[in-house]
Structures are given as C-alpha cells and as structure tokens.
Backbone as ProteinMPNN parsed JSONL, in Angstrom:
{"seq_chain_A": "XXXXXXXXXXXXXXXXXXXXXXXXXXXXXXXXXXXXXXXXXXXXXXXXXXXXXXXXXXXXXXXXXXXXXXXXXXXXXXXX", "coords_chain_A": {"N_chain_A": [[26.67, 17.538, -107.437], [25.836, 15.338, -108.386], [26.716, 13.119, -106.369], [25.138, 13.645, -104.839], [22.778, 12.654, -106.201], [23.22, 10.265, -106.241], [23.642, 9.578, -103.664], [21.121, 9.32, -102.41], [19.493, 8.171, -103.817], [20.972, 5.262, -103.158], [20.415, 5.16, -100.317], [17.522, 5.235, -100.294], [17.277, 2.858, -101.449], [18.206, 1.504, -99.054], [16.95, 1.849, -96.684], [14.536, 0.951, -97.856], [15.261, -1.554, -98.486], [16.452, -2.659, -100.732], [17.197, -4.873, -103.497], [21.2, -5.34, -103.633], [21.948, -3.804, -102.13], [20.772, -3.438, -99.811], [22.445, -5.232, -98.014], [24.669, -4.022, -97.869], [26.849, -2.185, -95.834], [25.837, 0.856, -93.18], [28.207, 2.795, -93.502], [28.83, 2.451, -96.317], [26.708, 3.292, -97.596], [26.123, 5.737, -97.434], [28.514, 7.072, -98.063], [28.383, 8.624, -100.289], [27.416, 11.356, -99.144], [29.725, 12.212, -97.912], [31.478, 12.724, -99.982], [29.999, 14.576, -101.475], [29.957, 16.618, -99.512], [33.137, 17.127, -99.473], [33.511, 17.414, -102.264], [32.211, 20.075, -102.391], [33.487, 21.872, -100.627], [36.015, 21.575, -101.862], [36.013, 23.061, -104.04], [34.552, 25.44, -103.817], [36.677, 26.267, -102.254], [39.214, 26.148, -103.608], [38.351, 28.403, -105.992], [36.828, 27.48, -107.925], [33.906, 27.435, -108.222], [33.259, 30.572, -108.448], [34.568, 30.916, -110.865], [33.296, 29.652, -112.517], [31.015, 30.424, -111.993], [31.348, 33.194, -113.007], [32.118, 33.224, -115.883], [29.96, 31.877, -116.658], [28.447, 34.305, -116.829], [29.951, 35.87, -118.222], [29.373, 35.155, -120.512], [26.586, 35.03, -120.886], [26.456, 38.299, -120.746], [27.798, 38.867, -123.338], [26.002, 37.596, -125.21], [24.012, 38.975, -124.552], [25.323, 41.713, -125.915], [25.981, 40.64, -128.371], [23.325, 40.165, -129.35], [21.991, 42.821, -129.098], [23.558, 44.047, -130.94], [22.797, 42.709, -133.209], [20.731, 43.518, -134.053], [20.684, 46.143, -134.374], [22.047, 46.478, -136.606], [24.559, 46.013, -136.66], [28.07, 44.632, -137.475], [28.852, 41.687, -136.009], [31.504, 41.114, -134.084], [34.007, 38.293, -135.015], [34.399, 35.514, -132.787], [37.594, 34.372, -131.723]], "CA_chain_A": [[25.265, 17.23, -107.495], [25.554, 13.929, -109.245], [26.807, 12.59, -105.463], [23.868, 13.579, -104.075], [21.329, 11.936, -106.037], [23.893, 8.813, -105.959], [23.27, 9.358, -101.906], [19.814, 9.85, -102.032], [19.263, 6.796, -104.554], [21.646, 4.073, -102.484], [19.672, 6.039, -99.208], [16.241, 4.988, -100.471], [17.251, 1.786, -101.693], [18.802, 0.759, -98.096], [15.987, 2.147, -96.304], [13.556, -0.048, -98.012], [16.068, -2.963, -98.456], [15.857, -3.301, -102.142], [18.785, -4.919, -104.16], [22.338, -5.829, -102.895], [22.057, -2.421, -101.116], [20.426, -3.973, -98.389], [23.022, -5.904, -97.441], [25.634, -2.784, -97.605], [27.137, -1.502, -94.173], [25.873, 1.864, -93.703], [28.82, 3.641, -93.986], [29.23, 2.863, -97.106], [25.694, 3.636, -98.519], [26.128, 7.316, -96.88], [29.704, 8.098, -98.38], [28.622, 9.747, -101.593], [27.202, 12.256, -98.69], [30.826, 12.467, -97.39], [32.069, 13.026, -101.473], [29.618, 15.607, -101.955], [30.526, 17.81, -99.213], [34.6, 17.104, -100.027], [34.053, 18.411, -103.436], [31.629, 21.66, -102.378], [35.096, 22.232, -99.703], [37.217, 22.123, -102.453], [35.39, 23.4, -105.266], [34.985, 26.569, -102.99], [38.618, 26.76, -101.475], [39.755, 26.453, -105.089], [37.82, 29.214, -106.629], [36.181, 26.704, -109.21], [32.451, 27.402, -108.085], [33.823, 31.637, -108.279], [35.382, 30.965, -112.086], [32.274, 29.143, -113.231], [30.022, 31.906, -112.259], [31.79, 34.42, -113.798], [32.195, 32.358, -117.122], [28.444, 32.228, -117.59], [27.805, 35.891, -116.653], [30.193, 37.008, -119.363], [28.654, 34.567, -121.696], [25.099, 35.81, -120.862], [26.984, 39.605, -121.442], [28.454, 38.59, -124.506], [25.545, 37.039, -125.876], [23.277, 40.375, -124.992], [25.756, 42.923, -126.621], [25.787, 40.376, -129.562], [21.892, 40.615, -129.889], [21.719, 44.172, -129.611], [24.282, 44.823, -132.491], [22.492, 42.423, -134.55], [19.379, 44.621, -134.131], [20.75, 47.578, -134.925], [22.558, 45.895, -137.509], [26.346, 46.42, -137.059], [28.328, 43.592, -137.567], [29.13, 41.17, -134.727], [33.264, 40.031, -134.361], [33.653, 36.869, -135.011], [35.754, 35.186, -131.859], [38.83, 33.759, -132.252]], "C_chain_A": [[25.058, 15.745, -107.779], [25.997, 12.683, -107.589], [25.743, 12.391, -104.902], [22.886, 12.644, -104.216], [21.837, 10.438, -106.312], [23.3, 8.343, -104.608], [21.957, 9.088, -101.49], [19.148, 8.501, -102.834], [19.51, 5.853, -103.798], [20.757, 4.232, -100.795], [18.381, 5.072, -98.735], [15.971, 3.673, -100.727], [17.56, 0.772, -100.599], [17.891, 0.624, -97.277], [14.684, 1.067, -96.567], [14.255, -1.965, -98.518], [15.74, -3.554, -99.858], [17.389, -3.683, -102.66], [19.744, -5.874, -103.38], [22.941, -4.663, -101.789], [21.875, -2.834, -100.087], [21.382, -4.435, -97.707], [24.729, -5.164, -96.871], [25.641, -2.173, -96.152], [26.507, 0.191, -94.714], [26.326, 3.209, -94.27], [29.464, 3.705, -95.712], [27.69, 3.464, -98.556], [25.526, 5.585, -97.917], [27.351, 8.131, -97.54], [29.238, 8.837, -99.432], [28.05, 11.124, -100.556], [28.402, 13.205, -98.835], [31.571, 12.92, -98.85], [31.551, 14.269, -102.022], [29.993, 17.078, -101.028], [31.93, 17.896, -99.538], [34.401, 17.974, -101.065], [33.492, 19.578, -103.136], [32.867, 21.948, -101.401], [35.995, 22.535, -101.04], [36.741, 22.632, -103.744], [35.243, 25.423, -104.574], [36.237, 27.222, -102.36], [39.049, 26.879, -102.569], [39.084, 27.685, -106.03], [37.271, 28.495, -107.832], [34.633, 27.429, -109.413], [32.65, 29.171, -108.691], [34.019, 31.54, -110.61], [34.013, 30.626, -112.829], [30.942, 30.105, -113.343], [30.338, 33.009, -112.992], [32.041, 34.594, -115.285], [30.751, 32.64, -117.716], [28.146, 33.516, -117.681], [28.477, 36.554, -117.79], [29.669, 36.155, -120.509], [27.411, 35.186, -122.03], [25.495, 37.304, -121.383], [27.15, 39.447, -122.529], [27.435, 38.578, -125.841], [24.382, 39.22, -126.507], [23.967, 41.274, -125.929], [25.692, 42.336, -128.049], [24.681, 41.0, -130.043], [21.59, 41.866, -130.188], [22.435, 44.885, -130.762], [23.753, 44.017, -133.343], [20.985, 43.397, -135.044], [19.703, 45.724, -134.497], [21.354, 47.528, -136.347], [23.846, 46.182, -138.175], [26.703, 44.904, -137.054], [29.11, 43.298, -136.547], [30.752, 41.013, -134.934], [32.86, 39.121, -134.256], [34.63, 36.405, -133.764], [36.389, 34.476, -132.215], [39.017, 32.57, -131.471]], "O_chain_A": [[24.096, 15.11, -107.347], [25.618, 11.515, -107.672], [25.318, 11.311, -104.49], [22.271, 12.005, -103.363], [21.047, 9.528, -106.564], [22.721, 7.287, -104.353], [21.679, 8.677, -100.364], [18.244, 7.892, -102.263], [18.496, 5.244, -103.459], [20.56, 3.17, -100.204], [18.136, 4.476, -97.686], [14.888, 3.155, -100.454], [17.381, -0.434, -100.765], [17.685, -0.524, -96.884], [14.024, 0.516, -95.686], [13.736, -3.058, -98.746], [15.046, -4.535, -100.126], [18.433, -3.089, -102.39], [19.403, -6.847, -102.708], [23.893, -4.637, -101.009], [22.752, -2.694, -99.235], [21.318, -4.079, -96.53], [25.542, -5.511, -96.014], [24.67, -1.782, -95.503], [26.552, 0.693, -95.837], [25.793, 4.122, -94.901], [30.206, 4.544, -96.221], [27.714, 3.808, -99.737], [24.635, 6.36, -98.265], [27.393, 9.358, -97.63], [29.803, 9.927, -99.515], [28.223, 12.176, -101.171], [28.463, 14.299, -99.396], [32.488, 13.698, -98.587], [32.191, 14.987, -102.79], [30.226, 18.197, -101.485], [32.127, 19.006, -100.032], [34.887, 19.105, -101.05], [34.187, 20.495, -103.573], [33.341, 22.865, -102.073], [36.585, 23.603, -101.204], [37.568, 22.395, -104.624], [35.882, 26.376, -105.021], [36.566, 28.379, -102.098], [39.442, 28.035, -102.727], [39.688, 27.707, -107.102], [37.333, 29.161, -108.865], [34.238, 27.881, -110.488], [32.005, 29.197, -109.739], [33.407, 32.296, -111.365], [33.67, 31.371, -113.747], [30.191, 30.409, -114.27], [29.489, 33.692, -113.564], [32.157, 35.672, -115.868], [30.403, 33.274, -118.713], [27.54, 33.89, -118.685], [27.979, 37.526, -118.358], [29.592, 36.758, -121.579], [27.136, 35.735, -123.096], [24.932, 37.646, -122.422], [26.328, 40.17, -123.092], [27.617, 39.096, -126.943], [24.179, 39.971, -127.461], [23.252, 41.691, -126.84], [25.427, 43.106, -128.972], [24.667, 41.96, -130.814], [21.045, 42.188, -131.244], [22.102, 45.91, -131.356], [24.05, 44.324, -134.497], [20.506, 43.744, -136.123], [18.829, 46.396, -135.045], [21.171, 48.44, -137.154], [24.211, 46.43, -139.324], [25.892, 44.04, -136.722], [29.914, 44.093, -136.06], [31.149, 40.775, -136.075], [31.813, 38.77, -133.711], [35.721, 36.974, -133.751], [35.998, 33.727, -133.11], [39.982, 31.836, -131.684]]}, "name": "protein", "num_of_chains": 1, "seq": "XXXXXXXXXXXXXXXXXXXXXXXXXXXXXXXXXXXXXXXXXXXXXXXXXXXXXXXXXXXXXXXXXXXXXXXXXXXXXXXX"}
C-alpha cells in the first residue's frame, strides 16, 4: 500500500511539474507502480497475504471467547 500512495504522490507531482519530480524520466516516477504489483505477486505466491488473514481472524476469535468468559465470569488463561 505504502507504494501506491508513493506512486500516486510522485504521479501527481509529475503531472503538474512540481519539485525536482518534474524533471524525473517517467519511468522512474511510475516504478513504485511496478514495486507494488512485485510485492502483491509475491506476497500472494508466498502465502503471506493467506497467514495474515488468518492471524487476525483468530485474534478477533480469541478476543470474543475471552469476552464471553469474562461475562459469565470464569477466568480467562493467561497466554504464554
């Protein structure tokens, strides 16, 4: 994400010729495009994007079964 709004910043800035941007070839005010799809390729081929979802979802689980045993008022484990 953080490529993007690099791309979309250097983009806007070339576009209206503000800076030392202006004077930048345009392939290189376009690569953070070329960086952002690279990492969604390998962030996907690697199972990163896959691991990270599944991380929060048992966090979000985790958190609910906490809440509901503090409501009933058993005592939570502590994690290790």
């Amino acid at each position: 994400m953080y490529f993007l709004g690099i791309g979309i910043i250097l983009l806007a800035m070339k576009y209206m010729e503000f800076g030392p941007v202006a004077a930048w070839p345009w392939w290189l005010v376009l690569s953070p495009f070329g960086l952002a799809v690279a990492w969604w390729a390998w962030a996907d081929a690697s199972g990163y994007t896959k691991r990270k979802a599944m991380e929060k979802e048992n966090d979000r689980k985790q958190a609910r079964i906490d809440k509901n045993r503090e409501s009933l008022g058993i005592q939570t484990k502590k994690r290790r």
